[in-house]
Each structure stands twice: as structure tokens, then as C-alpha cells.
N, CA, C and O atoms as a GROMACS GRO file, in nm:
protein
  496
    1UNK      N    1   4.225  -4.931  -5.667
    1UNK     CA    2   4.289  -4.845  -5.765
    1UNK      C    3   4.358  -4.726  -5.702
    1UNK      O    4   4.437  -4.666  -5.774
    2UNK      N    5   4.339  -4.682  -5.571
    2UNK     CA    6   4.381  -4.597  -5.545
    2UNK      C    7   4.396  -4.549  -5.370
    2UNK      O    8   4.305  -4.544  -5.287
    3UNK      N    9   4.528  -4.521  -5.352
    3UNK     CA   10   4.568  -4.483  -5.255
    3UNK      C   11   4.538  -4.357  -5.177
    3UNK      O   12   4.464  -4.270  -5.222
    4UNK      N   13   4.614  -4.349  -5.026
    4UNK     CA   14   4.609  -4.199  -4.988
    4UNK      C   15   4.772  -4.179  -4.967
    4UNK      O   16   4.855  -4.268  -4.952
    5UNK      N   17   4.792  -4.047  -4.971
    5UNK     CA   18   4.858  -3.996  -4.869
    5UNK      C   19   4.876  -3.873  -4.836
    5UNK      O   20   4.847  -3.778  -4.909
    6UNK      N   21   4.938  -3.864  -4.693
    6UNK     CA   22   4.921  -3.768  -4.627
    6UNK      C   23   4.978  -3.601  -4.595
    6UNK      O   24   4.999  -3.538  -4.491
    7UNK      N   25   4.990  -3.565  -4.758
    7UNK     CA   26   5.086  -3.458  -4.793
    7UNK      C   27   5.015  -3.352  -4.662
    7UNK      O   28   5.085  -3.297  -4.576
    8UNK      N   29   4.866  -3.339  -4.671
    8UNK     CA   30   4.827  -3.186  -4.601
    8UNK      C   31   4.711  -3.270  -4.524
    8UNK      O   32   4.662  -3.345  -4.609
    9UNK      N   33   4.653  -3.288  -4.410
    9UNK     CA   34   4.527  -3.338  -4.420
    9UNK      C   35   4.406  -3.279  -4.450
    9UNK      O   36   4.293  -3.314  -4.417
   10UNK      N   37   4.448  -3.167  -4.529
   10UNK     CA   38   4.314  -3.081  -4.587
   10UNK      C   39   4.256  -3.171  -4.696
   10UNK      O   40   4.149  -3.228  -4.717
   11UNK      N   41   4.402  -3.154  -4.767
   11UNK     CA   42   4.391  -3.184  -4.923
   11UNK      C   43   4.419  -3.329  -4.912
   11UNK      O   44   4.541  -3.335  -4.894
   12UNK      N   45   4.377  -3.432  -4.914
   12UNK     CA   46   4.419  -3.584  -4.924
   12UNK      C   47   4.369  -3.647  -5.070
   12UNK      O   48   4.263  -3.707  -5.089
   13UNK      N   49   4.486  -3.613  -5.178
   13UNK     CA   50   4.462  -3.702  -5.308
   13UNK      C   51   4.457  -3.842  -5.302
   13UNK      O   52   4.524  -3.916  -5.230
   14UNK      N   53   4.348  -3.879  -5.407
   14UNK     CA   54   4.353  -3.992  -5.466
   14UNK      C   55   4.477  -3.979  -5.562
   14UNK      O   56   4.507  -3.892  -5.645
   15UNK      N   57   4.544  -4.109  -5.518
   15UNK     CA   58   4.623  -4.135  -5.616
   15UNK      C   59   4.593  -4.198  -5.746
   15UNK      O   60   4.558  -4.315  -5.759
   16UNK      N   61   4.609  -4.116  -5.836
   16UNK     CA   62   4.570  -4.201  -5.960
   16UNK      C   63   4.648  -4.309  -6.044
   16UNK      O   64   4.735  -4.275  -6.124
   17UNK      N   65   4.617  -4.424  -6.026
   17UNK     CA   66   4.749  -4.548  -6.077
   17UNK      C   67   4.840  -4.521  -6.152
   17UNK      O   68   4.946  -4.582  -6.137
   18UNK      N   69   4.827  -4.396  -6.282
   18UNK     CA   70   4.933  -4.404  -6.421
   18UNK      C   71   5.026  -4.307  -6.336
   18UNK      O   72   5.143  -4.302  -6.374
   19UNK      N   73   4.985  -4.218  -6.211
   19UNK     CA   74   5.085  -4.074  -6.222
   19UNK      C   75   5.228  -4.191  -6.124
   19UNK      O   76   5.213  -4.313  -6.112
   20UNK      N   77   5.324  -4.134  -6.080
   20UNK     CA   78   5.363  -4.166  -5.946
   20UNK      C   79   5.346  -4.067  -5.862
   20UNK      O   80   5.313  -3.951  -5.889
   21UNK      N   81   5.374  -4.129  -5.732
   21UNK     CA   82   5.324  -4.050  -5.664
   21UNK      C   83   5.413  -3.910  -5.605
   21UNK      O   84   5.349  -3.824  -5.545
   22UNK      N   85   5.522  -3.897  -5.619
   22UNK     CA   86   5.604  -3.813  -5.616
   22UNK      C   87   5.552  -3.651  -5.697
   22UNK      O   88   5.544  -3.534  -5.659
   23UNK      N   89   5.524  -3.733  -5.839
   23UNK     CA   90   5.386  -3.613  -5.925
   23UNK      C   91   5.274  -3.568  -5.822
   23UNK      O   92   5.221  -3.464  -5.781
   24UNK      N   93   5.270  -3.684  -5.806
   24UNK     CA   94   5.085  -3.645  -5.730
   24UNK      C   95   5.120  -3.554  -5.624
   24UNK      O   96   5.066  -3.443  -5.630
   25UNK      N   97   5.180  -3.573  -5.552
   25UNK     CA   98   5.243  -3.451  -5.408
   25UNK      C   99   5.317  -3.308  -5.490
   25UNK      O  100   5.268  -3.196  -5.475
   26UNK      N  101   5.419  -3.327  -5.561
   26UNK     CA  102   5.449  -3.207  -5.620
   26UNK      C  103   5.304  -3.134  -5.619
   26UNK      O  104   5.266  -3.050  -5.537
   27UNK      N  105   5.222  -3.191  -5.742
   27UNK     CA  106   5.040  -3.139  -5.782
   27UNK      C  107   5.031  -3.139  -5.674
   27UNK      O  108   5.144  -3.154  -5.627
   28UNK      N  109   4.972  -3.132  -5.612
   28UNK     CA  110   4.889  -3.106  -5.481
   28UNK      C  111   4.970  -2.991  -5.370
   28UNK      O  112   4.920  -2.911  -5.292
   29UNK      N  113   5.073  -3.012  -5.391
   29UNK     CA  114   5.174  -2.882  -5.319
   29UNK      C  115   5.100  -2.782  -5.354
   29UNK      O  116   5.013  -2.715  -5.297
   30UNK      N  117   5.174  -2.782  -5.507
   30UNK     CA  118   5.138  -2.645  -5.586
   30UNK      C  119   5.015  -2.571  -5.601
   30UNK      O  120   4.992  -2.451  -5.616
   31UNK      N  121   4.904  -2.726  -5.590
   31UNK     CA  122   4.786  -2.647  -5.592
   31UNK      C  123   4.723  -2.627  -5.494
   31UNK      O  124   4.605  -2.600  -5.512
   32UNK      N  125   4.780  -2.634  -5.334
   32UNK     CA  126   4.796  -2.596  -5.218
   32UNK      C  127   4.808  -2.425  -5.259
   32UNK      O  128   4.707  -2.359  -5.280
   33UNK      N  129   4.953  -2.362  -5.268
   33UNK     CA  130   4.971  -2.293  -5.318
   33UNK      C  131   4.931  -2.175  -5.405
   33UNK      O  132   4.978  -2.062  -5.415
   34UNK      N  133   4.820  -2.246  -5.472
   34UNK     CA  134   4.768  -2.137  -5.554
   34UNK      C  135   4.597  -2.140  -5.524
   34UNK      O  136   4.514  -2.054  -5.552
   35UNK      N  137   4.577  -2.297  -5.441
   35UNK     CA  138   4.475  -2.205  -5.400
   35UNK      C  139   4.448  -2.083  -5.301
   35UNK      O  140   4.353  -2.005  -5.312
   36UNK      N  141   4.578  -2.079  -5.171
   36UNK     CA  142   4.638  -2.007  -5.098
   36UNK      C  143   4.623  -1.866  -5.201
   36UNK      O  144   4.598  -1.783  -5.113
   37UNK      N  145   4.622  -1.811  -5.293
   37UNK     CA  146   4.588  -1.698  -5.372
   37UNK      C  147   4.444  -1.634  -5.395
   37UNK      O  148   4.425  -1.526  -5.450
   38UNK      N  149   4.360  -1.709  -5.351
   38UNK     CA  150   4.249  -1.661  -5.361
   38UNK      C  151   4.182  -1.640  -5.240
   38UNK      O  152   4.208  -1.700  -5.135
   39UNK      N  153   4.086  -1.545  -5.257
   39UNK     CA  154   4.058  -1.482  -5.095
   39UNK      C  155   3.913  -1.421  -5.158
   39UNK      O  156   3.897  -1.359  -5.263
   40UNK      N  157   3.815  -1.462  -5.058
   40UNK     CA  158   3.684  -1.382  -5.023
   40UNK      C  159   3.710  -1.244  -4.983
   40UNK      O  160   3.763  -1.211  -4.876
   41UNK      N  161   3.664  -1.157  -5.089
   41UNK     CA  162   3.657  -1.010  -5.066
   41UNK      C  163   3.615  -0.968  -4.940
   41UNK      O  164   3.642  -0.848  -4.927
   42UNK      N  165   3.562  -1.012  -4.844
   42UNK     CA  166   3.496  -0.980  -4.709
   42UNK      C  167   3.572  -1.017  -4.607
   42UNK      O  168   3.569  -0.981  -4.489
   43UNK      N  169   3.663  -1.114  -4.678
   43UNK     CA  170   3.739  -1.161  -4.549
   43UNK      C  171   3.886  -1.140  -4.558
   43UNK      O  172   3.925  -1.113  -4.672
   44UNK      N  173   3.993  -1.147  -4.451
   44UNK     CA  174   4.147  -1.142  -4.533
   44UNK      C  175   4.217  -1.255  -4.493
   44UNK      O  176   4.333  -1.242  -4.452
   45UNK      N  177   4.151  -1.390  -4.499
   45UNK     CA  178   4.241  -1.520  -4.492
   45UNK      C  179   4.189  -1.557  -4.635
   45UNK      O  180   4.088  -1.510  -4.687
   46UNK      N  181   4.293  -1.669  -4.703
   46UNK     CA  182   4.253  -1.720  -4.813
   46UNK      C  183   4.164  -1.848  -4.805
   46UNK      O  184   4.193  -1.918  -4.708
   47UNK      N  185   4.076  -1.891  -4.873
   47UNK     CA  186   3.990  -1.954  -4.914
   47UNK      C  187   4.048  -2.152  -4.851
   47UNK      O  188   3.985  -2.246  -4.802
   48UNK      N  189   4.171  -2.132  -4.884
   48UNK     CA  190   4.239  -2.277  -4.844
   48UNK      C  191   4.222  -2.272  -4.683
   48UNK      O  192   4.156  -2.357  -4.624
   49UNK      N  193   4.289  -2.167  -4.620
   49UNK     CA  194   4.351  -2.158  -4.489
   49UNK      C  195   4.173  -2.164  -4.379
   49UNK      O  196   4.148  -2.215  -4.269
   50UNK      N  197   4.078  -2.079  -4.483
   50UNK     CA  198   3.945  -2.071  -4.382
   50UNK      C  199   3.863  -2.220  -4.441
   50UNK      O  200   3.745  -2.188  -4.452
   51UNK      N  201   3.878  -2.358  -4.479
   51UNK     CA  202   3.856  -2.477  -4.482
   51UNK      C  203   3.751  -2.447  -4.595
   51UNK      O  204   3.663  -2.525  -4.559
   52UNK      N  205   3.706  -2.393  -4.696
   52UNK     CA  206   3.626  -2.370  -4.810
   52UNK      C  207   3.649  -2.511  -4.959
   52UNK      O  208   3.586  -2.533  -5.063
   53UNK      N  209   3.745  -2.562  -4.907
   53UNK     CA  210   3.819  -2.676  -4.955
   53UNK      C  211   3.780  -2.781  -4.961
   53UNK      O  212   3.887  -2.838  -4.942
   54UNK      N  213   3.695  -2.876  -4.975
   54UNK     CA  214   3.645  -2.999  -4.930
   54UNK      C  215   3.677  -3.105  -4.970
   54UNK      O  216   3.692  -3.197  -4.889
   55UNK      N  217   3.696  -3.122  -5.084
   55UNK     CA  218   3.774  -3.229  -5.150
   55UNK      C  219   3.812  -3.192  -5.286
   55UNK      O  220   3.762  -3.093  -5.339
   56UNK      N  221   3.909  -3.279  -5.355
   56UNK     CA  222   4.010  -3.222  -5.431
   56UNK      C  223   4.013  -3.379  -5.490
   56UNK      O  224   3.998  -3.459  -5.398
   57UNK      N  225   4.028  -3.435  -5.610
   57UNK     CA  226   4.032  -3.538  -5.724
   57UNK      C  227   4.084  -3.562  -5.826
   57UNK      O  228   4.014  -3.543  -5.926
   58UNK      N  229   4.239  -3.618  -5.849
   58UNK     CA  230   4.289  -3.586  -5.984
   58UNK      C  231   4.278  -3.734  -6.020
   58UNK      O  232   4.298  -3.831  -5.946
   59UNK      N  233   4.235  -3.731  -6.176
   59UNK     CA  234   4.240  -3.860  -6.217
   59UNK      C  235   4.326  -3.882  -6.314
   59UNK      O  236   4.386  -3.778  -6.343
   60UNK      N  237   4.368  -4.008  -6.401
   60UNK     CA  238   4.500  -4.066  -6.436
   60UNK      C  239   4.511  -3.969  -6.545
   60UNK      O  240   4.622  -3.972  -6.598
   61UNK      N  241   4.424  -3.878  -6.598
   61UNK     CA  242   4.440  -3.796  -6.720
   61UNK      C  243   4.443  -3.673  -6.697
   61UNK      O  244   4.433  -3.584  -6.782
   62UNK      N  245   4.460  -3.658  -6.551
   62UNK     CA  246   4.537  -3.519  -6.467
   62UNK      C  247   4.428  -3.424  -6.476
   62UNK      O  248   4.468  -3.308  -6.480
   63UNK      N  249   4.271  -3.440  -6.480
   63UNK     CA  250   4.198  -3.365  -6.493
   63UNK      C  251   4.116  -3.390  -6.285
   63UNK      O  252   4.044  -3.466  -6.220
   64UNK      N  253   4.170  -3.303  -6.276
   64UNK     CA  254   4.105  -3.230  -6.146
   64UNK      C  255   3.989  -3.183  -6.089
   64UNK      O  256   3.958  -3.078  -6.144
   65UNK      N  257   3.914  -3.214  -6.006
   65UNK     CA  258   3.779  -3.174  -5.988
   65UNK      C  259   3.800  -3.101  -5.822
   65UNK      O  260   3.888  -3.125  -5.739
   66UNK      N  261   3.728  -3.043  -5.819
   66UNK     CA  262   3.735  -2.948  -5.656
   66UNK      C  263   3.567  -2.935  -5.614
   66UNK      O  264   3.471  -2.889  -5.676
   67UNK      N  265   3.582  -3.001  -5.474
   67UNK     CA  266   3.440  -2.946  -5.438
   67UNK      C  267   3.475  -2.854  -5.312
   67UNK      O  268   3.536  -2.887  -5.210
   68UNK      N  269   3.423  -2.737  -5.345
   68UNK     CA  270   3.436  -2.635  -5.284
   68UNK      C  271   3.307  -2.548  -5.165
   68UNK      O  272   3.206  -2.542  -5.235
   69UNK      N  273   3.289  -2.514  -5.091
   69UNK     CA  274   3.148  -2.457  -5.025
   69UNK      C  275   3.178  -2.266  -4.986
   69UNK      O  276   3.286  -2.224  -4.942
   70UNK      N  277   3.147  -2.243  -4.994
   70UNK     CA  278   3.133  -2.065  -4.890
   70UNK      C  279   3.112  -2.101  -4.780
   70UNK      O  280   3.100  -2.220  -4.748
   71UNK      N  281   3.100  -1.965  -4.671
   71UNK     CA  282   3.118  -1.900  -4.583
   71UNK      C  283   2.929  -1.874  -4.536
   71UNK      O  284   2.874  -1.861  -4.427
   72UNK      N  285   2.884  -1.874  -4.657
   72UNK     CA  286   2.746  -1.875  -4.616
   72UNK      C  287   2.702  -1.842  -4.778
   72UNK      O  288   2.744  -1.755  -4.854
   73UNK      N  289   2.571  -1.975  -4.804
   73UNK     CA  290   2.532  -1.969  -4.916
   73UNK      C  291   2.486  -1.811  -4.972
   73UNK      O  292   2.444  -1.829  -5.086
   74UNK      N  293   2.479  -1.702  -4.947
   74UNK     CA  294   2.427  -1.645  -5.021
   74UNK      C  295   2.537  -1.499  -5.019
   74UNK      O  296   2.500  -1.381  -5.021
   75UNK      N  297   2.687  -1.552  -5.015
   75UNK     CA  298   2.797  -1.497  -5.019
   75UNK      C  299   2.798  -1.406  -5.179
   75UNK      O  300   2.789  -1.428  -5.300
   76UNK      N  301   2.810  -1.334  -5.120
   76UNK     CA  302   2.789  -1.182  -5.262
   76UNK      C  303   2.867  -1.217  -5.379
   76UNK      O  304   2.832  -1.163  -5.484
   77UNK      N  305   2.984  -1.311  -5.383
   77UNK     CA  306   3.050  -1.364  -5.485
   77UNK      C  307   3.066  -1.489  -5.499
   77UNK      O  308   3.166  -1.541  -5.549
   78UNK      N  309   2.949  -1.558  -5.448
   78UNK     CA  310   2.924  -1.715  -5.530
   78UNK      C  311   2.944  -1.762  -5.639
   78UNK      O  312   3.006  -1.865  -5.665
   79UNK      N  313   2.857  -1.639  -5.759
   79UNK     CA  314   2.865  -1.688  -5.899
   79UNK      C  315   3.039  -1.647  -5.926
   79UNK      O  316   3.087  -1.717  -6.016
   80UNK      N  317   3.131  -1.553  -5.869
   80UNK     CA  318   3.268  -1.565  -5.927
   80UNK      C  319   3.330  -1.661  -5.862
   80UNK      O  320   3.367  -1.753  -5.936
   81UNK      N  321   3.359  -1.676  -5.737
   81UNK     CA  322   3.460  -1.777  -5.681
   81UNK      C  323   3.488  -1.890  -5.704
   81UNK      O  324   3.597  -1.931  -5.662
   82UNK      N  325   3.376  -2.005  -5.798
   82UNK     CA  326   3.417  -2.099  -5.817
   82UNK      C  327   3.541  -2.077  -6.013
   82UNK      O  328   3.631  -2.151  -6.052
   83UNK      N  329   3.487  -1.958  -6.075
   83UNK     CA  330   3.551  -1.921  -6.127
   83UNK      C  331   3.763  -1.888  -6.132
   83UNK      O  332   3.859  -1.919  -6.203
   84UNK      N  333   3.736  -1.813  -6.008
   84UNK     CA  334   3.872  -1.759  -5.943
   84UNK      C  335   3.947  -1.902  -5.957
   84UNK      O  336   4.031  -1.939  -6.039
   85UNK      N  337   3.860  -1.998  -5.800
   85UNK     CA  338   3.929  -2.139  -5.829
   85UNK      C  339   3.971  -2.210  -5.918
   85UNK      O  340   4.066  -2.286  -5.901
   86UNK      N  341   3.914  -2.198  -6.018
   86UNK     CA  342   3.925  -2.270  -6.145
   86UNK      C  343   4.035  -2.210  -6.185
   86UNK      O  344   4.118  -2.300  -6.203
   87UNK      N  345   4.091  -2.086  -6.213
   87UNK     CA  346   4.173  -1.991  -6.306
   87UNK      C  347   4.298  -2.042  -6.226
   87UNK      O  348   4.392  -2.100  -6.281
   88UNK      N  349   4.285  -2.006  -6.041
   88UNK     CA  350   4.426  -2.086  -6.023
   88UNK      C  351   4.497  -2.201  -6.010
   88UNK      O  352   4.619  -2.217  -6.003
   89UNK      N  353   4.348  -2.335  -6.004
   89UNK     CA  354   4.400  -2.445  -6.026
   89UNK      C  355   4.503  -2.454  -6.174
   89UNK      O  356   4.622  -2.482  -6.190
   90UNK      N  357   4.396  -2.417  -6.264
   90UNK     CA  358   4.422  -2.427  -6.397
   90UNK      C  359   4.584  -2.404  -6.382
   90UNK      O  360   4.652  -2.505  -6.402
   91UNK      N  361   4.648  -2.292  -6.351
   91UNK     CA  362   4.795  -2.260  -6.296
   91UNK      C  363   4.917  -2.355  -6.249
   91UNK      O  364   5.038  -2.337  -6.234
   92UNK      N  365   4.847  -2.441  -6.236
   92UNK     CA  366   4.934  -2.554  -6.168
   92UNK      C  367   4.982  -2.619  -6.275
   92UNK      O  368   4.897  -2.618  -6.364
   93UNK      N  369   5.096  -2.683  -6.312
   93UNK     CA  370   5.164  -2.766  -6.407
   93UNK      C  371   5.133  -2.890  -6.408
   93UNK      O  372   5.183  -2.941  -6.308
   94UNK      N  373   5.087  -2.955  -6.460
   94UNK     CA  374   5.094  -3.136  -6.458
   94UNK      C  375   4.899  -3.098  -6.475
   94UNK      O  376   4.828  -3.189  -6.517
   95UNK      N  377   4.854  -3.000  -6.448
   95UNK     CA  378   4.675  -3.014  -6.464
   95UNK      C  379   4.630  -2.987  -6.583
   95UNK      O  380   4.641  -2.874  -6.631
   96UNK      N  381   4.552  -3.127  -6.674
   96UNK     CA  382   4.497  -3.077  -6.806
   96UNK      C  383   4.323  -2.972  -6.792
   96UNK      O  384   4.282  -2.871  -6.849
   97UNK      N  385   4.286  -3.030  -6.728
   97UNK     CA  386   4.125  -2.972  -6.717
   97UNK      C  387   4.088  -2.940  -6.505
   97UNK      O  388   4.154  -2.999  -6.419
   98UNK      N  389   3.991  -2.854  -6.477
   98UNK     CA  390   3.948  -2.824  -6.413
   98UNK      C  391   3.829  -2.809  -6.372
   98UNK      O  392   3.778  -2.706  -6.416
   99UNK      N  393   3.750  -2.881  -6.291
   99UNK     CA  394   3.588  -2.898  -6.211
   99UNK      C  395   3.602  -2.835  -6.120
   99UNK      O  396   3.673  -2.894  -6.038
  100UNK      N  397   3.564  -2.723  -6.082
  100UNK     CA  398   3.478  -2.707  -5.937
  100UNK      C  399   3.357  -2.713  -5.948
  100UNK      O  400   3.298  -2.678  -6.050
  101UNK      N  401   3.285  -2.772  -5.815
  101UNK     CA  402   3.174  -2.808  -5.785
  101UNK      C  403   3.120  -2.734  -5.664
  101UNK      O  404   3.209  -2.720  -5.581
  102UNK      N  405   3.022  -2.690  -5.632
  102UNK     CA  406   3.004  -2.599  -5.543
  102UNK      C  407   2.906  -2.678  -5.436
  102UNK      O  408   2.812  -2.744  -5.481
  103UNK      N  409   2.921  -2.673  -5.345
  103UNK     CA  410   2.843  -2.801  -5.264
  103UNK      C  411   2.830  -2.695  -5.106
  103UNK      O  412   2.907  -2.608  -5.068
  104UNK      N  413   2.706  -2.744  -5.042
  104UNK     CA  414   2.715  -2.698  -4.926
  104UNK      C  415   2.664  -2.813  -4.838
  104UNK      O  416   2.599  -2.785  -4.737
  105UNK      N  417   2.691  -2.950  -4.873
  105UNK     CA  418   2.650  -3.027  -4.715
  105UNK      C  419   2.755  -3.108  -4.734
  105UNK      O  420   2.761  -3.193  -4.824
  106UNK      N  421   2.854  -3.082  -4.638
  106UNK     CA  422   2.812  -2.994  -4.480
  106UNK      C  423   2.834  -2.874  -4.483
  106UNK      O  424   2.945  -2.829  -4.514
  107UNK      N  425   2.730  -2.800  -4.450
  107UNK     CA  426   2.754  -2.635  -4.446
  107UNK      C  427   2.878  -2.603  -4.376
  107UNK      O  428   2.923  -2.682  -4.294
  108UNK      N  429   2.923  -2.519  -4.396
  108UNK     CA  430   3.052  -2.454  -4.324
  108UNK      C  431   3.056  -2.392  -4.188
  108UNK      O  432   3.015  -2.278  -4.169
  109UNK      N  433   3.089  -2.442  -4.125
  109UNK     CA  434   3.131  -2.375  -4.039
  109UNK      C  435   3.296  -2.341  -3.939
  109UNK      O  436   3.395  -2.410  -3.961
  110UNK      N  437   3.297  -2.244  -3.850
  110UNK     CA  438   3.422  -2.219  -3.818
  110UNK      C  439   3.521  -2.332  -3.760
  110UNK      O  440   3.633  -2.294  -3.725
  111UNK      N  441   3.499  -2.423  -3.752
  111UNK     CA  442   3.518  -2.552  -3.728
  111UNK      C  443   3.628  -2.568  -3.852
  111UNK      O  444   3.739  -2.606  -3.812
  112UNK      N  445   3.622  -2.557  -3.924
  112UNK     CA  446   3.712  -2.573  -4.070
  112UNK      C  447   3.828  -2.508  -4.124
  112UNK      O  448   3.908  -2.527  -4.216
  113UNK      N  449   3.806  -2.416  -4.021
  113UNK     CA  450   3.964  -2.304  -4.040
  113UNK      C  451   4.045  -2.355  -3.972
  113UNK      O  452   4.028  -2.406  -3.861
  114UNK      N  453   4.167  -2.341  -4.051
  114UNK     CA  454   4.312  -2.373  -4.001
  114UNK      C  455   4.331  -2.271  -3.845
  114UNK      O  456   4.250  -2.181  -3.825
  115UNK      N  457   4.414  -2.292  -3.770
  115UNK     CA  458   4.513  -2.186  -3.672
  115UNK      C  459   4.544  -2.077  -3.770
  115UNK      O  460   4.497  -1.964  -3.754
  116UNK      N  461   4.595  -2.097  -3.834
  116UNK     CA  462   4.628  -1.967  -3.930
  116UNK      C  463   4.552  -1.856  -3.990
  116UNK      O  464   4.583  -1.744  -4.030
  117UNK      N  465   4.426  -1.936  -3.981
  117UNK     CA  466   4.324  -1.835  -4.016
  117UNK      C  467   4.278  -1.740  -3.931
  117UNK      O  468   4.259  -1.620  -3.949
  118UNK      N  469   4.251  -1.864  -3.762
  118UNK     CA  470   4.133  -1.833  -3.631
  118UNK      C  471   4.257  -1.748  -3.598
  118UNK      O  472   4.177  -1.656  -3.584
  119UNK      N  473   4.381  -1.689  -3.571
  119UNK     CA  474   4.475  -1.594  -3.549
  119UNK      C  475   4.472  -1.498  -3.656
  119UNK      O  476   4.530  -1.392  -3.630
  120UNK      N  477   4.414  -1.509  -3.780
  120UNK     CA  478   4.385  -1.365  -3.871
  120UNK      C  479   4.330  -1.318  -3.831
  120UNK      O  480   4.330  -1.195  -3.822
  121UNK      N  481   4.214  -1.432  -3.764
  121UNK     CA  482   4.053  -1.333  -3.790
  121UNK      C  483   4.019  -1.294  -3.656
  121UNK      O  484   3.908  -1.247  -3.633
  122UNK      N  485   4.156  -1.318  -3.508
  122UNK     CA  486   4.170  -1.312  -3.415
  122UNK      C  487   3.996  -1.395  -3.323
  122UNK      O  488   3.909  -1.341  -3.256
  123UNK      N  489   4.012  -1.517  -3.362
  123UNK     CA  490   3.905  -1.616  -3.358
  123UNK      C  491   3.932  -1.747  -3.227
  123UNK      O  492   3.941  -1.864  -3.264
  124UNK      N  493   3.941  -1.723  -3.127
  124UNK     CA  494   3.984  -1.831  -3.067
  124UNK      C  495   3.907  -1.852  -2.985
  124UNK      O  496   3.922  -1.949  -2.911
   0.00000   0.00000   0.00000
């Protein structure tokens, strides 16, 4: 039922059979994009760029699920951030509903940040 491809290798959607896939990459741009807007108060890379991202799921009725992890489970804004996520997925055009799921195995580590980040956080 369902394909990959290789818009970001962060974000790798399932393709869902009814969309095409031209939709499905636009979506997934955008919500590249807006998750790029949200940022851990402690830190100054965004949430996408430091690998907090884990997997991402749209199904044929454009409802989206995100499993997401922290920086370390007992991150001072756990109970908001999966919130935040939600508000800017929700933002994206073509998305009816929104899941985040908050998951920590595999725990996070620095291993998961982009270049873009390990040069914020002057990390190399």
C-alpha cells in the first residue's frame, strides 16, 4: 500500500495510495518548515534541525501522526512541546487532524542533529 520517498531523509513519508505524490512532498515540505518554527527554550536550534523528529505518518484521510522524543526525558517543557508541535503541524494545508506521540526509545542522543545544528551549538 505504500511507498517511500526521499524528499528529506529525516522525514521519509508513507505514501498514502488516494493522495499523489506530488501532494505528499509539497505536505511534508511544508511541514518540514513549520516544524523548523519550534524551538526548545534552552536551546537555539529548532526541534527539526536537533533530530527530536522520529517519524512522521500521513494517512489517505490526511490525518498525520508525529512521534516525537526530547533532549532528555525530564526536559522542563515536556508537557508543552508536544502541544507547540501539534499547533504547527496543524498549519500546514492539505492536514485534517494531528497526533503527536511522545516516545523515548531510542533515547536521544547527539547523534541526531543535523550539521546545522552541531555548527549552532558549535558541537563538532
Amino acid at each position: 500500500m505504500s511507498e517511500e520517498t526521499t524528499l528529506d531523509p529525516r522525514i521519509t513519508p508513507n505514501l498514502p495510495s488516494s493522495l499523489p505524490e506530488g501532494e505528499v512532498e509539497r505536505i511534508t515540505s511544508d511541514l518540514i518548515g513549520a516544524l523548523k518554527t519550534v524551538y526548545d527554550p534552552e536551546i537555539p536550534v529548532d526541534i527539526y534541525e536537533l533530530g527530536l523528529i522520529y517519524k512522521v505518518d500521513l494517512d489517505d484521510d490526511r490525518n498525520l501522526t508525529i512521534d516525537m522524543t526530547l533532549t532528555a526525558p525530564g526536559c522542563p517543557v515536556a508537557g508543552e512541546m508536544p502541544g507547540w508541535v501539534e499547533n504547527a503541524a496543524r498549519g500546514v494545508e492539505g492536514i485534517q487532524d494531528v497526533t503527536v506521540n511522545m516516545v523515548f526509545d531510542p533515547p536521544w542522543d547527539a547523534s541526531r542533529m543535523s550539521e546545522e545544528a552541531q555548527v549552532a551549538l558549535n558541537w563538532w
